[in-house]
LUMKOLDO-161066 format. One record per residue (C-alpha): residue number from 1; residue in one letter; x, y, z. Coordinates in pm, whole numbers, plus 50000, padded with zeros to 5 digits. Each point is the difference from the previous one (the first is absolute). Layout:
[NUM; "A"; [X; Y; Z]] ...
***
This chain:
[1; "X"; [72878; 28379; 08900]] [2; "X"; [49966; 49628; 49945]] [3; "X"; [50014; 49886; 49600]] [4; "X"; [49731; 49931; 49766]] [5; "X"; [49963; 49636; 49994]] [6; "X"; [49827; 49914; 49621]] [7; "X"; [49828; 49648; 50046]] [8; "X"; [49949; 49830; 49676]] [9; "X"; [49716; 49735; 49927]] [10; "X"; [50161; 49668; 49861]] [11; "X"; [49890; 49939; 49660]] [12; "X"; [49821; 49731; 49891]] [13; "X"; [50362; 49838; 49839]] [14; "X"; [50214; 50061; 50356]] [15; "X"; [49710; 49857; 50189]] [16; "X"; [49931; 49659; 49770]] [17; "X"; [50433; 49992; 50013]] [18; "X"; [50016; 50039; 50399]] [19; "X"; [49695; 49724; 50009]] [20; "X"; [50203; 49760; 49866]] [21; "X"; [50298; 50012; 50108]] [22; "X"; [49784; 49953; 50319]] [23; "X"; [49822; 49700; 49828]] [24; "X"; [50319; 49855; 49861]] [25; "X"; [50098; 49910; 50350]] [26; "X"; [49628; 49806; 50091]] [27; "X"; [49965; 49757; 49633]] [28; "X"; [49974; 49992; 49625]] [29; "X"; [49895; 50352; 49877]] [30; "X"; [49987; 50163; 49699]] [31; "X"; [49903; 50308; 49835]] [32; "X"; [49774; 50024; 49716]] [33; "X"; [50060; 50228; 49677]] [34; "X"; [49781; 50123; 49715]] [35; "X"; [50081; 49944; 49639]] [36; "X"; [49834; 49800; 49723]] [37; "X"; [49946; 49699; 50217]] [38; "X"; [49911; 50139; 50295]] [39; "X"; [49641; 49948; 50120]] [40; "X"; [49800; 50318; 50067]] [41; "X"; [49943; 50050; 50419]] [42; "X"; [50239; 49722; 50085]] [43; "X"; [50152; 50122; 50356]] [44; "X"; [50370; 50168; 50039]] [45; "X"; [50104; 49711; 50190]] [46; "X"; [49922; 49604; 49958]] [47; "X"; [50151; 49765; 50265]] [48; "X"; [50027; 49676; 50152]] [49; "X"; [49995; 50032; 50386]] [50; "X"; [49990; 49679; 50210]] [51; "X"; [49734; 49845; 49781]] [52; "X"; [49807; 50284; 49933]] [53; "X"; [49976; 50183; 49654]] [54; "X"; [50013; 50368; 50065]] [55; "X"; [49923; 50299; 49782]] [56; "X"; [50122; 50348; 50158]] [57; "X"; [49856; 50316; 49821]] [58; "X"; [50211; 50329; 50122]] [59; "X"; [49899; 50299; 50005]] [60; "X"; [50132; 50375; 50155]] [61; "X"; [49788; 50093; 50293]] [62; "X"; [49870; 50234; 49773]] [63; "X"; [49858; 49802; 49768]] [64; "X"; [49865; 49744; 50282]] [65; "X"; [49828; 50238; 50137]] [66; "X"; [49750; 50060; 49699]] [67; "X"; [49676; 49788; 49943]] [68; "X"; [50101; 49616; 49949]] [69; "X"; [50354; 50066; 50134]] [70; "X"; [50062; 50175; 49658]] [71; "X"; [49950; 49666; 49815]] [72; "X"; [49909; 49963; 49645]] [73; "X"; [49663; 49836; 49916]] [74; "X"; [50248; 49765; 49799]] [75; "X"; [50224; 49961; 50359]] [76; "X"; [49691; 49937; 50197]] [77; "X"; [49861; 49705; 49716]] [78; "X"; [50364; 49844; 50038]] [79; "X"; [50060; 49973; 50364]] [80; "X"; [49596; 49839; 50067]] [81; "X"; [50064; 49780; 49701]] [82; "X"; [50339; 49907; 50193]] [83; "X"; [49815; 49996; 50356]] [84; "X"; [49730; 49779; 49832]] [85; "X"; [50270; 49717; 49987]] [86; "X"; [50166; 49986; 50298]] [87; "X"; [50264; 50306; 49976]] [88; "X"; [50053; 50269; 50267]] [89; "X"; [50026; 50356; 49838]] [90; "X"; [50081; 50297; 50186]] [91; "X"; [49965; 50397; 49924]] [92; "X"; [50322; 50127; 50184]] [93; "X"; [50160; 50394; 50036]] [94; "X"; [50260; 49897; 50215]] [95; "X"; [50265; 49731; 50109]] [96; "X"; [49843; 49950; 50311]] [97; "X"; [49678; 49942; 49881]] [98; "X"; [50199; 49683; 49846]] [99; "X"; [50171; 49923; 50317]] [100; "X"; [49655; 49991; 50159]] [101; "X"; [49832; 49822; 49804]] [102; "X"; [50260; 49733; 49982]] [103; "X"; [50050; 49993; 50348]] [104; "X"; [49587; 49909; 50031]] [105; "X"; [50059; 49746; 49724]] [106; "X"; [50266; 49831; 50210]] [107; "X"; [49763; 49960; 50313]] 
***
């Protein structure tokens, strides 16, 4: 009788940690934290990658799964006000959603 293999969804925390090491070895990223001067909706993840300004939003497939990719109202305001000048913002449940999506950046 083979074992019971128990398969464990990545949290939201392991999955923004194994997107950036990913991201630390493609440009300047940095994760964003709450607090008192935090802005409300502001993405996980804020970079600089080859010219472009990038917001990253993660989420557990879960959660991206739901209506608006399980975005706040607040989350959606931020990212089209960001989008509106010039940034690229991504909803992401996964490292290679990352890896693809830089990879199509690169051309």
């Amino acid at each position: 009788m083979l074992p019971t293999i128990i398969v464990s969804a990545m949290t939201e925390a392991s999955l923004k940690a194994a997107i950036m090491k990913e991201l630390s070895k493609e440009g300047f990223f940095w994760r964003v934290g709450g607090g008192p001067y935090g802005v409300s909706g502001c993405p996980d993840i804020l970079g600089i990658w080859d010219g472009w300004t990038i917001g990253i939003e993660v989420k557990t497939p879960e959660a991206y799964r739901k209506k608006d990719r399980g975005c706040t109202a607040n989350q959606i305001h931020f990212m089209e006000k960001m989008i509106d000048n010039g940034a690229i913002v991504m909803v992401v449940c996964s490292v290679e959603q990352v890896r693809e999506f830089l990879t199509a950046l690169k051309g």
